[in-house]
C-alpha positions, 0 to 999 in steps of 0.5 A: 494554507495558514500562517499557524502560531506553532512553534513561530509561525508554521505554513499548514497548507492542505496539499494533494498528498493531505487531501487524497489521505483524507479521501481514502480515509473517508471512503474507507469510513464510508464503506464500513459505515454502509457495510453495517448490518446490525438491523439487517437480517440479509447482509448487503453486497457491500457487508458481504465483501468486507467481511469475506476480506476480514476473514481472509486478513485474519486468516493471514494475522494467524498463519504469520503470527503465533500466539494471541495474534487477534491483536494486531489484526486492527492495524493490519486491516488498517493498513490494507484498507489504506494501501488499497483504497489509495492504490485504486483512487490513483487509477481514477482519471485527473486523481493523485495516487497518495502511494506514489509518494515516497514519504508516504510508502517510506513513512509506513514501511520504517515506522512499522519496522520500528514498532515491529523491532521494538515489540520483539525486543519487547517479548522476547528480549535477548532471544529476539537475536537468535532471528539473525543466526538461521539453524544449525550454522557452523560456529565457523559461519556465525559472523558473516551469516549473522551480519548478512542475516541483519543487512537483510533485516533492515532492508526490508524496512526500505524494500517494502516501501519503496517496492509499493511506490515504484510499482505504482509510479511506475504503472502511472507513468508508464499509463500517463505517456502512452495516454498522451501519445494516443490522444495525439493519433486519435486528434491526427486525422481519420486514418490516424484515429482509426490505426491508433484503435489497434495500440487502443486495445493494447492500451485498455488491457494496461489499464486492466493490469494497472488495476491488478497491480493496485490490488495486489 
């Protein structure tokens, strides 16, 4: 870390979270960077892969966005590299998972709430609250629908995020106990070693699921 003259003196120390950030972002470059086929007549392996994931995000951006919606397509493709790319670092041995922190998963799920409410507001001013009053409610029914309509609406700004870091906090700690208890059977004898090969077995399809739970 350094002693920076900001404001005082600010302590800027380049941190797991920081270091593992800027991993993700570098592999997800360098991804792109080989996937280029602009003096390729055969595209490669890696070029056929992103571009079958491009046109699955934008097929996705124009079910759920009407209206010229090619133009959110680069934050969302961002961001789906990002959460990926980060999510499956954490299942390399000895690597930190930057979605496991809170401020990371927080950080992204309120500010794109924030952007997204704003953008409403934006397009379609005062007929954006006609979201909170589903259709063909009885005028009776209006306040409470509405008022259960909005708590729902900023949950989500809350639920998504911390969904994402639970999950794989979780899968994390759950992976990291039981890889400690096994290496303890395993270092406990020969009859040990070989009656801990059975919760092994158990033990790789968790990882495999793990994974699973990384990409979706």
């Amino acid at each position: 870390g350094i002693q920076a003259p900001i404001l005082g003196y600010i302590n800027l120390s380049l941190t797991n979270l920081g270091l593992y950030s800027l991993l993700s972002i570098f592999i997800i470059i360098s991804l792109h960077f080989f996937g280029l086929n602009n003096q390729k007549i055969i595209p490669s392996q890696i070029s056929i892969v992103l571009e079958s994931l491009y046109v699955s995000i934008l097929s996705m951006v124009k079910a759920q966005i009407l209206g010229a919606n090619e133009k959110y397509l680069p934050l969302i493709y961002t961001l789906f590299f990002f959460i990926i790319i980060a999510n499956l670092i954490g299942n390399v041995p000895y690597n930190y998972t930057v979605t496991t922190s809170v401020i990371v998963t927080m950080g992204l799920s309120i500010t794109i709430f924030i952007a997204v409410t704003i953008l409403s507001l934006y397009r379609h001013s005062l007929k954006f609250f006609s979201y909170f009053i589903p259709g063909g409610t009885p005028l009776m029914l209006v306040p409470l629908l509405t008022l259960i309509e909005f708590v729902s609406y900023l949950a989500r700004a809350f639920s998504l995020g911390i969904r994402l870091f639970a999950n794989m906090l979780s899968g994390h700690t759950l992976i990291k106990i039981l890889s400690t208890f096994l290496g303890q059977m395993f270092a406990s004898g020969i009859i040990s070693f070989i009656i801990t090969l059975i919760p092994f077995t158990i033990f790789v399809a968790l990882l495999g699921l793990e994974l699973v739970v990384s990409i979706i």
